[in-house]
N, C-alpha and C positions, 0 to 999 in steps of 0.2 A: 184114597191116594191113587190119582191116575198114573199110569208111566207115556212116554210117546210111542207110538208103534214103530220100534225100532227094531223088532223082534225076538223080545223076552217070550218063552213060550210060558201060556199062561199058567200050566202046573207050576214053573218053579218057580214064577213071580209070586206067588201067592203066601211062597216060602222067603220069600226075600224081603228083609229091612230096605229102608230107602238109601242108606248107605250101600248096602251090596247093590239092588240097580244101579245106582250111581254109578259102580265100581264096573260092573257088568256094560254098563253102557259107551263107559271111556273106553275099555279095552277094546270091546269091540268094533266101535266105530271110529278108534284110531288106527287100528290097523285096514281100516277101509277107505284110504288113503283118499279115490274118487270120490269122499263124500264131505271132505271137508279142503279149505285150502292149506297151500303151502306155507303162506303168510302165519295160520293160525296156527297149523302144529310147529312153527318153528317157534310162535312166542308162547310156548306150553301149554297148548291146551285151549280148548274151547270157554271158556270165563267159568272157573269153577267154583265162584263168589265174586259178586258184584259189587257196590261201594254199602259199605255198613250205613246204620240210620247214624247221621250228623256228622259223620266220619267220609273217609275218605273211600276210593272202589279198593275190592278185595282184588282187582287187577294190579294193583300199583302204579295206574296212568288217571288223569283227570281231562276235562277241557277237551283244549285238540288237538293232543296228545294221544289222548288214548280214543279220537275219532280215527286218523290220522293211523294208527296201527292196527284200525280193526277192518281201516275201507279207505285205500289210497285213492283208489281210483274217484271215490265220490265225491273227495276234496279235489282234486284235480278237476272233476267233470262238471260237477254244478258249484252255479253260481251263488253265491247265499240270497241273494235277491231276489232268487228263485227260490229258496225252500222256503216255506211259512210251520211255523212250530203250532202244535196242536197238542190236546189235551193235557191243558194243564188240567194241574190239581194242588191243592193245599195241605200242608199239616202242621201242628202245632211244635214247636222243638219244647226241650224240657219245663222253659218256663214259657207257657203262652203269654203272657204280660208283657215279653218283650223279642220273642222268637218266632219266628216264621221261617217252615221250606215251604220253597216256589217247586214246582217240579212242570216239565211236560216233556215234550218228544217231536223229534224230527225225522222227517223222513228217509235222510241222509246224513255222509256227515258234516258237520259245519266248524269252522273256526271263530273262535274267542266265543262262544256263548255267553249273556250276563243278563241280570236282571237290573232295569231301571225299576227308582219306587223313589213315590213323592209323598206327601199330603196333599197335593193336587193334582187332579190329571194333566196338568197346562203346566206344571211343574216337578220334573222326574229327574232333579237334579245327580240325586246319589246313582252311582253304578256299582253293582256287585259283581263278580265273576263266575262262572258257574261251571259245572264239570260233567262231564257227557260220560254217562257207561252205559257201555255196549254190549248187545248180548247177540250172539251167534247161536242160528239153531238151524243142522243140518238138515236137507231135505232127503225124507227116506220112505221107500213104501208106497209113495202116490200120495202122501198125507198131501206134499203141497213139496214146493221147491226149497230150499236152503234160505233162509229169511237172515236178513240183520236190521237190530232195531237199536236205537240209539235216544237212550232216556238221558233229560238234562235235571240238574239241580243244585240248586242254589240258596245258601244259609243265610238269611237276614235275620240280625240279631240286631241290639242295640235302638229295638224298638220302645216308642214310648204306650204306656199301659192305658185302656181305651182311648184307643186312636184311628182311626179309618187311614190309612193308605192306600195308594194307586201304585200299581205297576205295570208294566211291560216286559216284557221276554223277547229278547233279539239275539243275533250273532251278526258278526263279519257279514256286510251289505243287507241288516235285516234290522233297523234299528228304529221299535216300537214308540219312538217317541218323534218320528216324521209324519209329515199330515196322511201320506199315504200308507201308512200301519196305524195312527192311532185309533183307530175302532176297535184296535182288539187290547185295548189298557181294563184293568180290569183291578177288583179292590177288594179290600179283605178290611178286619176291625180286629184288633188284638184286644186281648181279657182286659177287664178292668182292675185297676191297682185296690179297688175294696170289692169286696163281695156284695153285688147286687144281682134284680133279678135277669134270671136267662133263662134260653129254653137250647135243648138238644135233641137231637133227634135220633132213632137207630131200625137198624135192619142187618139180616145178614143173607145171603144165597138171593144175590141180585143178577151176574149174568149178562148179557146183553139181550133185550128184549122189546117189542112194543110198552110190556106192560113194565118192564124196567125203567125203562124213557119215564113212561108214566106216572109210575111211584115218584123220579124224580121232578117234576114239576110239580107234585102236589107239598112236596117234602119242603119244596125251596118258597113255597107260601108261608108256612110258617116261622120263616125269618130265623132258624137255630141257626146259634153263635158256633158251632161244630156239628158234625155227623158222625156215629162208630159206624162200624161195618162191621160186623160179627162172623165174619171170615166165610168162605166160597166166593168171590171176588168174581172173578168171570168165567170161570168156565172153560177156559182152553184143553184142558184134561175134563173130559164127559163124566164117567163115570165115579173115579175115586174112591175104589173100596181096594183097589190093587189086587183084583180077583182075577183080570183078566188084561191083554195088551191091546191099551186102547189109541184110536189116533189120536195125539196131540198138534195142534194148529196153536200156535203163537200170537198169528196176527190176529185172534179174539178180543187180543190185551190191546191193537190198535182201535178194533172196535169198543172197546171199551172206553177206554179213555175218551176215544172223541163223545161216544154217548152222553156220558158223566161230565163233560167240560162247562157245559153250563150254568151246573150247581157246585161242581168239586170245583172251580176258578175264583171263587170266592167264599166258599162254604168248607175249611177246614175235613179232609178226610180221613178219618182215625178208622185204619184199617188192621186187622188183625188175621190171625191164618187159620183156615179150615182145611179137610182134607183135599177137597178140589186143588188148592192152593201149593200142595207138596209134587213138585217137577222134576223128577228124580235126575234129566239130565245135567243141570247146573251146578248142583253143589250136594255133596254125601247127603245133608239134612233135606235137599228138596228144595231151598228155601234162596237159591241165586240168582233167580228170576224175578223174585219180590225181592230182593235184595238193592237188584236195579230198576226197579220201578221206581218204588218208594222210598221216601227219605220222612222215616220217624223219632220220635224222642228218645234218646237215649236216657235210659234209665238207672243205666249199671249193672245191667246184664247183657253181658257181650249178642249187643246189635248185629254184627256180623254173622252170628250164626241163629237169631233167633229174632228175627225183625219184628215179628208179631208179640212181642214179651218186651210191656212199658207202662209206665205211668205217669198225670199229669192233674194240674190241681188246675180248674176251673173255677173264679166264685167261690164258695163255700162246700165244694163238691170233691172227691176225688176222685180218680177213674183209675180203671187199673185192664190193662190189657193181657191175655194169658194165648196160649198154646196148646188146646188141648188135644193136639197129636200127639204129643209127649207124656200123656196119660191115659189116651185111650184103649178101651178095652174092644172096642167092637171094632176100629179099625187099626191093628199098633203097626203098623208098616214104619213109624219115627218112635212108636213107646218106646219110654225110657233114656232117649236120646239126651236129657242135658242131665242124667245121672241124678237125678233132685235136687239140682242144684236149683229148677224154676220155682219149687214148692218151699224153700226155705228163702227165696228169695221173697217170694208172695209174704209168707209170715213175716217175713221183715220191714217189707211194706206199708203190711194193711197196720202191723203195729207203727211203723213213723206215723200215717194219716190219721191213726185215731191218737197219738199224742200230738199232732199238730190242733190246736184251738181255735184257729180259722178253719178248720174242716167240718162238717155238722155230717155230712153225708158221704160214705163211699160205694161208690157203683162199679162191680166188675162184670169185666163182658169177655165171651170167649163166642167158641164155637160148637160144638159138640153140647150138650141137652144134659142138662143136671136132672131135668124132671120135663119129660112130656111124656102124653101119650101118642102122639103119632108115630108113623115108619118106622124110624130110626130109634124111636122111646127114648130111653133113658138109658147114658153109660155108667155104668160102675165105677168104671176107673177115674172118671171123677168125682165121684162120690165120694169114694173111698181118700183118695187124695186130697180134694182141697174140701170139700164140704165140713171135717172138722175146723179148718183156718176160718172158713166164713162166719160159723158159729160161734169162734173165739175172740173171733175183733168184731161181731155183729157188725156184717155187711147189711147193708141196706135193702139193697136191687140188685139180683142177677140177670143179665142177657144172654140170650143165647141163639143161635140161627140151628140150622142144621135138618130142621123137620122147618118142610116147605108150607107152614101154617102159622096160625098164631094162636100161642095157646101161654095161659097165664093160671099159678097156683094160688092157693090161697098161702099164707104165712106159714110156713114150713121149719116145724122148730125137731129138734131130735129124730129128724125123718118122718113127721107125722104131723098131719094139722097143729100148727100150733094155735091159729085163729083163722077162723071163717072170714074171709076178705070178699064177700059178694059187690058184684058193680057199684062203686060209688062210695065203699064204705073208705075207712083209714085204719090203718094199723102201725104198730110200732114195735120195732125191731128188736128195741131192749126187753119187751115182753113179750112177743110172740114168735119173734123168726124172722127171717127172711121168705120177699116174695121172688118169683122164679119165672121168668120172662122167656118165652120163645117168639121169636119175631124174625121167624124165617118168611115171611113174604114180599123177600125184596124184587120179585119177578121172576126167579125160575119156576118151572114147573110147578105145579100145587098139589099137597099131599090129601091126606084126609086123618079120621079118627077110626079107631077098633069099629069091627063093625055093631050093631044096634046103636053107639053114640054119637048122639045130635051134637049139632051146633050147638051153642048157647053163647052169646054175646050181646050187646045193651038194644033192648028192644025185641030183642026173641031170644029169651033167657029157659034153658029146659034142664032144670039140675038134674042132677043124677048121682044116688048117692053114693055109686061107686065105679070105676072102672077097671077093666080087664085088659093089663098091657102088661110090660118086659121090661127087665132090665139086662143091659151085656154083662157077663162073666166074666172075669180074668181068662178062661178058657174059650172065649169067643161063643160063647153058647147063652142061648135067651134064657133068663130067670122070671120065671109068669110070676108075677103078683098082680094083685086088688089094690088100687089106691083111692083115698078120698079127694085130695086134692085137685084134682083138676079143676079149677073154676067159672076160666071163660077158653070156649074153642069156636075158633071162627074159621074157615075154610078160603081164603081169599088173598089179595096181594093188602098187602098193609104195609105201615110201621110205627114205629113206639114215637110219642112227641110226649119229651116231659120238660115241666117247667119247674124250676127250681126257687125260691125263694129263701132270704135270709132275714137276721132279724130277731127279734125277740120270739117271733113264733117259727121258725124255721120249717121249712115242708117241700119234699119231695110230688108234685102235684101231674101223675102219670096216666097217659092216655096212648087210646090203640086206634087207628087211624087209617079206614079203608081206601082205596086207588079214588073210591069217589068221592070222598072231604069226608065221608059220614063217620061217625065216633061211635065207636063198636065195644070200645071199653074205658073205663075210667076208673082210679082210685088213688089216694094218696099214702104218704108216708111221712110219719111223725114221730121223732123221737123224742120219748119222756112225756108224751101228750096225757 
């Protein structure tokens, strides 16, 4: 968990929850009157929660309304004719089958934002309304000047179930359905109303990069009907251990966005929160900043303060998204923040999806490492927390980002091999475990393995029958152990392409997938096989 270099010194940030930064950060930089406007502390404060997933802004304003109160002058000065909205991105609302948020960003503010969307591009009859939150972030330190950024979005429901739609995103003199905007209509495919086959794709600790760009061109090849993101998102907070005060820069998440519009404008974004992700200035949890980005499903666990905590049934699949700031041991700067209410929410969950009968498979994805051996190894505090729920509803597939590598278990039953899952083989959940997925090489930095252990992945396979790595402590302190598990470790930007099938023989069919197309790992998942 980064903070912004606002002048937390770094001894006693170290000691501070994200709420006390928070707390620390308001005070201070309200009474530093030259650093914020007059505008903003009259209407209380700097956005200290942005619009919840499918809900409304934790501001209280929408539209251009709350453009309009965040930056007069910008409705007055420019023209809408003049601004063009960029980076969009997609996600699924609760039922993909007939839910879609549009989301993207302007440079300034604009009046009446909305989304057109047709079945044809030459036909964008329906217009939607859409609502602009704005987030304010003071300039302090040299990091950069005082930034306002203004994220739009918009709920289109009442969609029909595999269906391809076109849309457009305009406001007031910007209206994507004139011959002089329509090159930027762009189109998406909701679920289909029966379970057939699909493919999905995942990563986490992506960033803005060459090799980020990269990963995403090769990712949007293989045509998945959604993407996760297993949380570190971009990077605007560098570090995020909350060790020390580091510069925060904002406009990363512009570069972000535009990076990603490519594939996130059509390609569903299922993103979730890692520690990069927690920005202490916006809201006590950290989490006000993705608040206003993203518009995701609501679940039934208050969106508003935990935007990274959801679930959604694709196909024959379930997916389930978590928070594992709220458990961790190696970095707790948010542990313990939703009081366990996220871990009985989970058990409540994973039990609906396993009595739901259209579900064959559930897949959960976090951030923080149930089981690797790189850097950051393995937390405890998830272990310890959710790892007996996954064993009691037998979870399928864990993802996980966090170690800047790819590194995949064998079948992990009672903390210990449950079955040897070598390249290529199949295993099955209800008799051996769950397998345990790190698919941190969405493009930041790249990690490695303890030292004396190789690589081993498809085509230069070098087992080993044991390794020498950590796990974190409740006391923040490494616990060496020996493990057998590790099965494939590959050193490189990747990410996970699985294909799902339904059917009398059902099967989870999982691949690891280097920046160069080349297939570095393979194996499936079967249950009752």
């Amino acid at each position: 968990m980064d903070i912004p270099d606002f002048g937390i010194p770094p001894q006693l940030a170290r000691r501070m929850s994200m709420a006390e930064q928070h707390e620390y950060l308001r005070t201070k930089l309200t009474r530093r009157r030259t650093l914020v406007t007059a505008g903003a502390v009259a209407a209380g404060g700097l956005l200290t929660g942005c619009a919840g997933s499918e809900s409304g802004p934790g501001s209280g304003t929408s539209g251009a309304t709350a453009s309009a109160s965040a930056s007069p002058s910008g409705l007055a000065k420019v023209p809408g004719s003049a601004v063009a909205p960029f980076g969009r991105h997609l996600a699924f609302g609760a039922d993909p089958k007939t839910q879609m948020r549009v989301s993207w960003q302007v440079p300034v503010a604009v009046r009446k934002p909305y989304v057109r969307i047709g079945t044809r591009p030459d036909d964008l009859g329906r217009r939607i309304e859409a609502e602009v939150r704005d987030l304010h972030t003071p300039g302090v330190t040299g990091v950069r000047a005082a930034l306002d950024q203004y994220y739009v979005h918009a709920a289109v429901d009442g969609l029909l179930p595999g269906t391809t739609y076109y849309y457009g995103v305009g406001h007031d003199g910007f209206d994507p359905a004139s011959a002089a905007h329509r090159a930027t209509i762009a189109s998406f495919r909701t679920a289909p109303s029966r379970p057939e086959k699909f493919v999905f794709t995942a990563f986490g600790d992506q960033g803005v990069s060459k090799a980020a760009a990269a990963n995403d061109h090769i990712l949007l090849r293989q045509e998945p009907a959604f993407h996760l993101h297993a949380g570190d998102i971009c990077y605007a907070n560098v570090k995020g251990r909350g060790e020390e005060s580091d510069g925060y820069d904002p406009a990363f998440w512009d570069l972000f966005l535009k990076q990603n519009e490519e594939v996130a404008r059509s390609v569903p974004w299922m993103v979730t929160t890692g520690n990069h992700d927690m920005e202490a200035w916006y809201s006590p949890e950290g989490y006000g900043g993705q608040l206003a980005r993203w518009s995701l499903p609501d679940s039934g666990f208050d969106p508003r303060r935990a935007p990274g905590v959801y679930a959604f049934t694709y196909g024959n699949v379930g997916f389930v998204a978590l928070d594992a700031n709220d458990v961790s041991y190696e970095i707790p700067a948010n542990f313990g923040y939703t009081g366990g209410k996220q871990t009985a929410w989970l058990d409540d969950r994973l039990a609906a999806l396993r009595a739901d009968s259209s579900v064959d498979f559930v897949v959960v994805f976090f951030h923080h490492c149930a089981y690797s051996t790189s850097s950051h190894a393995s937390d405890g505090g998830v272990r310890d927390e959710w790892l007996p729920l996954f064993a009691k509803h037998q979870v399928d597939l864990v993802i996980n980002g966090h170690n800047h590598v790819y590194e995949r278990t064998d079948a992990i039953k009672d903390g210990a091999v449950g079955r040897r899952v070598p390249i290529g083989a199949s295993t099955d959940p209800t008799r051996d475990g769950t397998v345990y997925v790190t698919a941190g090489g969405g493009g930041k930095e790249l990690y490695g393995f303890p030292a004396g252990v190789k690589e081993s992945y498809e085509g230069h396979v070098r087992d080993h029958d044991s390794v020498d790595t950590f796990e974190w402590a409740k006391s923040r302190a490494s616990k060496a152990e020996t493990v057998e598990w590790s099965r494939v470790r590959y050193r490189g930007f990747s990410f996970l392409k699985v294909e799902a099938e339904s059917g009398t023989a059902p099967r989870l069919k999982v691949s690891a997938l280097a920046q160069s197309g080349e297939r570095i790992d393979h194996f499936e998942v079967r249950r009752g096989a």
